[in-house]
C-alpha positions in Angstrom: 79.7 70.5 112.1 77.3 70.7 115.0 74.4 69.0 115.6 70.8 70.5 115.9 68.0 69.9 117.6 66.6 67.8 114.7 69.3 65.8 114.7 68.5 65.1 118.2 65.4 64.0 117.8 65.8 61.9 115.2 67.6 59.8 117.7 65.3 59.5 120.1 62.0 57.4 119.8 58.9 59.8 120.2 57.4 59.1 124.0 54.7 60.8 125.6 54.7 63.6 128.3 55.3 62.4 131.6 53.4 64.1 134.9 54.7 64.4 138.3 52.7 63.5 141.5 53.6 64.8 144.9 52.1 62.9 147.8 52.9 65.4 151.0 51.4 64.9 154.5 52.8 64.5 157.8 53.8 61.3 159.6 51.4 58.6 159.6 48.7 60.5 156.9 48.9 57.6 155.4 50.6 58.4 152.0 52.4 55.3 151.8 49.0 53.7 151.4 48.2 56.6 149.0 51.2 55.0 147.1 50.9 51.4 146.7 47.4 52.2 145.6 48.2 54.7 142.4 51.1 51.8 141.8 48.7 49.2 142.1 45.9 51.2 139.6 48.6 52.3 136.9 51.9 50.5 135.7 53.5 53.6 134.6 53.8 55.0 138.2 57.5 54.6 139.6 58.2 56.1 142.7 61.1 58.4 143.2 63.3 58.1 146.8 65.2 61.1 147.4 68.0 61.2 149.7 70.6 64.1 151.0 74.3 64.5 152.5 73.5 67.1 154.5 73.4 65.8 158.8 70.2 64.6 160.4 67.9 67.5 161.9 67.6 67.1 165.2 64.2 66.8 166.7 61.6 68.8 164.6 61.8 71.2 161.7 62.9 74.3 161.9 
C-alpha cells in the first residue's frame, strides 16, 4: 500500500518556514560585509556557495 502525505509527516518533526536572502551587488559593494554582519546578528543564517561546470567567461558579462 502506498504512503500518503500524512504518513509523511508524521515522520518528520514540525520546523518552521525558512526565508531566503539574496545579497546582489557588483564587485567590491561590499556584500561580503553585508554577510558576516546578518551571520553575526542571527545564528540561523547559513550561507549558500554556488558553483557551476560550465567554462569561465571571459572578461565581462555578456
Amino acid at each position: 500500500m502506498s504512503k500518503t502525505v500524512a504518513d509523511y509527516k508524521s515522520t518528520f518533526p514540525e520546523k518552521p518556514a525558512g526565508f531566503v536572502v539574496i545579497v546582489a551587488g557588483a564587485s567590491g559593494a561590499g556584500k561580503g560585509t553585508v554577510i558576516e554582519k546578518l551571520k553575526n546578528l542571527r545564528n540561523d543564517f547559513v550561507l549558500s556557495i554556488s558553483t557551476t561546470t560550465r567554462p569561465p567567461r571571459g572578461e565581462g558579462v555578456v
